[in-house]
C-alpha positions as MATLAB code, in Angstrom:
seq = 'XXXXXXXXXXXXXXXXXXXXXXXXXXXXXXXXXXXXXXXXXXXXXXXXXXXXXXXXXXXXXXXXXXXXXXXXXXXXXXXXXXXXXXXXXXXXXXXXXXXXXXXXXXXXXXXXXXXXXXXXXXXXXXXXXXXXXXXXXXXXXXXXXXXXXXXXXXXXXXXXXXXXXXXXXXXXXXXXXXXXXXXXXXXXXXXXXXXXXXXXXXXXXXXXXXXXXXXXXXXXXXXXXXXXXXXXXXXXXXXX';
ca = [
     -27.785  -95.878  110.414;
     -25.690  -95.883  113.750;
     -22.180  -97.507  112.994;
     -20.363  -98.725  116.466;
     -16.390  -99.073  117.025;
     -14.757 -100.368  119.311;
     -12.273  -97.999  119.668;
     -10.918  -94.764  117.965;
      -9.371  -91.411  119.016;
     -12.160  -89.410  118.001;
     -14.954  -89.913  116.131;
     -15.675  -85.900  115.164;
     -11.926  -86.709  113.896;
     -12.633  -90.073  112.047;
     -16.070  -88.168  110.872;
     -13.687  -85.109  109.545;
     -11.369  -87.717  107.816;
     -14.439  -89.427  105.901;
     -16.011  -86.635  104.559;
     -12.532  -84.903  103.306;
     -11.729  -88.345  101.769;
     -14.962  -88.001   99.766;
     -16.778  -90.404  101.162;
     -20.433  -90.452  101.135;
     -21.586  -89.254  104.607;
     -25.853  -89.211  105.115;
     -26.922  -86.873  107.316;
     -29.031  -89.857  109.377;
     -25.598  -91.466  110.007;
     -23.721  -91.967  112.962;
     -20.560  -92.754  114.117;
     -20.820  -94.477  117.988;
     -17.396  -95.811  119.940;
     -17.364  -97.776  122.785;
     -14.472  -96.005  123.951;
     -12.474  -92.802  122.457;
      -8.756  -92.412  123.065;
      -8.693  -88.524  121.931;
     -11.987  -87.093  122.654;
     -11.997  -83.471  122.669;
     -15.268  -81.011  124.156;
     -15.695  -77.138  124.226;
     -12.421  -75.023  124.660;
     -10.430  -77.987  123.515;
     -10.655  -79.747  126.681;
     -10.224  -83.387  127.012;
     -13.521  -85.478  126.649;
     -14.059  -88.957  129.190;
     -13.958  -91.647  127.745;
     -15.473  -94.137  130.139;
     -16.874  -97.525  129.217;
     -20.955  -97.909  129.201;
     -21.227  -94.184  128.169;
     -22.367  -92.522  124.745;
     -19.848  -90.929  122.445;
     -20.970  -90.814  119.243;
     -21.057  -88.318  115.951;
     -23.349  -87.056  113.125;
     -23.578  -84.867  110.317;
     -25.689  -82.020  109.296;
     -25.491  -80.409  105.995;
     -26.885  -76.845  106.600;
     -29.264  -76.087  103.169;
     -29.506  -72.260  102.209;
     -32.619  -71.840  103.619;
     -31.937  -73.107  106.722;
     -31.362  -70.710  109.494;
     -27.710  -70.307  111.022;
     -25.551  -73.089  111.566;
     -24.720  -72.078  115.143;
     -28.274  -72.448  116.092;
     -27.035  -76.134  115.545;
     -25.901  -76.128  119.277;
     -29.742  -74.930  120.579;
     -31.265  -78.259  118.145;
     -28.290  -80.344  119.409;
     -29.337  -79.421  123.240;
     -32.749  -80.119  122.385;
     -32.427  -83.626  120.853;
     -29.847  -85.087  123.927;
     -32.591  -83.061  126.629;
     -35.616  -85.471  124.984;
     -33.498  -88.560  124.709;
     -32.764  -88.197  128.585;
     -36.022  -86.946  129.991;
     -37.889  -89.935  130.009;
     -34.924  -91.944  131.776;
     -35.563  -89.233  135.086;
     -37.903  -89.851  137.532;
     -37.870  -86.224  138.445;
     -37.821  -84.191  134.685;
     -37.512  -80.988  136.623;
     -34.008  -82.048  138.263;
     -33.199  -81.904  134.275;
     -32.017  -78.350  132.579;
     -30.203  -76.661  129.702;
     -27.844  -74.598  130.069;
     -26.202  -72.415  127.154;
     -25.249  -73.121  124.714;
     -25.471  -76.908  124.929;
     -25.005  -78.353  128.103;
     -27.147  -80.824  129.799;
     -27.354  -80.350  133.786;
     -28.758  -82.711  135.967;
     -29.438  -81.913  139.674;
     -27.177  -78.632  138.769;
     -24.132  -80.630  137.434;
     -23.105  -81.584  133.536;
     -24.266  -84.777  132.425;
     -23.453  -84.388  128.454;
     -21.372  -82.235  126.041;
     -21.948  -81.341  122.897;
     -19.202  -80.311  120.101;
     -19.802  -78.709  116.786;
     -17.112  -78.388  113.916;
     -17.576  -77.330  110.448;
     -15.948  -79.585  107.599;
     -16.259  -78.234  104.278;
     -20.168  -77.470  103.677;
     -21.075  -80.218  106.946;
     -20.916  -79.722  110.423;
     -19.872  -82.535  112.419;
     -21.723  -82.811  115.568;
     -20.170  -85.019  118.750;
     -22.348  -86.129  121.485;
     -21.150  -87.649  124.853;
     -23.598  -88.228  127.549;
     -22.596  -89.862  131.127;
     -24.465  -92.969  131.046;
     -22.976  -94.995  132.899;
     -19.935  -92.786  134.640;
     -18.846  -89.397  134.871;
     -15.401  -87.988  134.757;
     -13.781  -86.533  137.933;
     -13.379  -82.422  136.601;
     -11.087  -80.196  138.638;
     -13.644  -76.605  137.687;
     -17.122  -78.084  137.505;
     -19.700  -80.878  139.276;
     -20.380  -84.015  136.489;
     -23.309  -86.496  137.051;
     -24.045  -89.980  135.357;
     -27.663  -91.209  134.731;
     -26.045  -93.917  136.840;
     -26.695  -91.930  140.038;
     -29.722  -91.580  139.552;
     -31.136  -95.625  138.575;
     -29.723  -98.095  136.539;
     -27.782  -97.246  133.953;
     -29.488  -96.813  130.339;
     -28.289  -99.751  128.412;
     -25.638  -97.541  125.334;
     -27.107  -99.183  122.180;
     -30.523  -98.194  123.469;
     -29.723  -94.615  124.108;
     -27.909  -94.472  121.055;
     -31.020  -95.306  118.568;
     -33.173  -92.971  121.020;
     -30.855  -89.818  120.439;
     -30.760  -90.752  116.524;
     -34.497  -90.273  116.400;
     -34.577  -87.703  118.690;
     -31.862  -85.924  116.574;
     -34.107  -86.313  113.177;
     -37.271  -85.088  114.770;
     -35.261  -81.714  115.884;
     -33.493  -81.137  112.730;
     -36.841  -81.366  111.008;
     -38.061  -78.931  113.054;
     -35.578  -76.700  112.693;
     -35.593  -76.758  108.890;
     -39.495  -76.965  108.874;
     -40.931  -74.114  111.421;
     -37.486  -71.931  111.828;
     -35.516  -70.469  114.757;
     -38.158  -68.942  117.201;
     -40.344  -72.034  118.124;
     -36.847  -73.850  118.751;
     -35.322  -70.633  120.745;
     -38.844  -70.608  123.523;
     -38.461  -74.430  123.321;
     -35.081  -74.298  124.838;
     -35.508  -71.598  127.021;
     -38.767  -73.565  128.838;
     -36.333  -76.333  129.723;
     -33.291  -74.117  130.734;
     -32.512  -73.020  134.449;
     -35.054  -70.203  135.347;
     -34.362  -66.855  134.558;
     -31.778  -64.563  136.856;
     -29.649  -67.681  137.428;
     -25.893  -66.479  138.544;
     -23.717  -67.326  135.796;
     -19.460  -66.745  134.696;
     -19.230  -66.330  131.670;
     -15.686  -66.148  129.687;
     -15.987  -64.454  126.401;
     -12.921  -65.684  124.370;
     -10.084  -63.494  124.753;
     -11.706  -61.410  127.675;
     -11.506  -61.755  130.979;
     -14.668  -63.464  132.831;
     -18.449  -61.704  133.109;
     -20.810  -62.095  136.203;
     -24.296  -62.257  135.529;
     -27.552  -63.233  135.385;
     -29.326  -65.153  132.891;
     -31.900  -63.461  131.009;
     -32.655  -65.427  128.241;
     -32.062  -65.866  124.480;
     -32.048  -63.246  122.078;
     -33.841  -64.001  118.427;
     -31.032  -65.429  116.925;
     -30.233  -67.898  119.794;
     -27.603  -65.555  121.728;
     -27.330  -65.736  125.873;
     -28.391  -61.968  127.347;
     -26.321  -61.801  130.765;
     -28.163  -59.276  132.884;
     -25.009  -57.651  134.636;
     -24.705  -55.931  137.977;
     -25.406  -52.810  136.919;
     -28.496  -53.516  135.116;
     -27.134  -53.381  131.567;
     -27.078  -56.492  129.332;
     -24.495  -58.347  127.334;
     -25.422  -60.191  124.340;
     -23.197  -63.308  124.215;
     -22.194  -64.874  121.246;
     -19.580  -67.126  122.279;
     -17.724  -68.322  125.349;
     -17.728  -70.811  128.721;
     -20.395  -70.455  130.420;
     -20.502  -72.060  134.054;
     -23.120  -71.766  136.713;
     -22.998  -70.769  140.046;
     -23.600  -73.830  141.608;
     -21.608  -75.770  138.840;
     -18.262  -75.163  140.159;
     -16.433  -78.321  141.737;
];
């Protein structure tokens, strides 16, 4: 069920509000806005609200068998990169980069945010449709650029299926299959990323992968590697 507004601050928030009301929240349910007054991404920045574009929520309630909820992020990735590849005429402009950003032509067309509430995580989707913000630190792209824009209702029920087919997956066949799915649509190996580990100052590297578990291994200068967890990752070529 996809539930549209035409307005709200943010619908992680209104998601967040619902579920510690009580209220009965299905995991096939989503919360869309045709525009977002407080829309917040990664690192707590500020997330565009522009008019034609997708912001929308879900839930997923992670079952004890599942694997880790932070491989949420990887399934996330997975579901916007299928909902978008057959709207490119050129799939290979189209890449992932860690832990769930979609790049086109080597700048960010969607973000992804994941918050826990209680035993759910919320998960908010935005993905430049029609327009993409103007960022001071990093290139942004709009399907717009590259064709006529996807109509927003459209895209919306697309992602919703696409969503369900890669939670299933992840519940039915486990971590790995998803972990070399996502790393056969990510830039290639030995790409030049920055990373900034929270409270350190930022890494240098190169992109070597993921480990088991769905971690980024930054091949460093020296030849060591660095097993990253959690932090901003930006590519080289990314940079406004």
């Amino acid at each position: 069920m996809i539930r549209t507004v035409p307005e709200t601050g943010s619908t992680n928030a209104d998601l967040a509000a619902q579920l510690r009301a009580g209220e009965a929240v299905g995991e096939a349910s989503w919360l869309v806005a045709d525009r977002q007054t407080a829309g917040r991404g990664r690192q707590g920045r500020t997330w565009f609200d522009g008019h034609g574009n997708f912001m929308g929520s879900t839930i997923v309630r992670p079952h004890e068998r599942d694997p880790a909820p932070a491989s949420l992020a990887l399934v996330s990735a997975l579901a916007v990169y299928e909902a978008v590849v057959p709207l490119i005429a050129n799939p290979s402009e189209l890449s992932l980069k860690w832990p769930n950003d979609l790049m086109l032509a080597g700048a960010k067309l969607s973000g992804i945010l994941l918050e826990r509430e209680g035993d759910a995580i919320i998960v908010g989707i935005g993905v430049n449709l029609a327009a993409a913000p103007d960022l001071p630190d990093r290139r942004t792209v709009a399907l717009s650029a590259f064709g006529p824009a996807p109509e927003r209702d459209t895209f919306a029920h697309s992602l919703a299926a696409s969503f369900d087919r890669e939670l299933e997956r992840w519940r039915s066949v486990g971590l790995e299959p998803l972990v070399r799915r996502w790393e056969s649509v990510a830039h290639p190996p030995g790409t030049s990323l920055r990373v900034h580990p929270p409270g350190e100052e930022p890494i240098l590297g190169e992109y070597a992968g993921l480990t088991e578990d769905g971690a980024l291994r930054l091949r460093l200068a020296g030849g060591e590697s660095r097993v990253i967890h959690a932090g901003d990752v930006m590519l080289a070529n990314e940079e406004g």
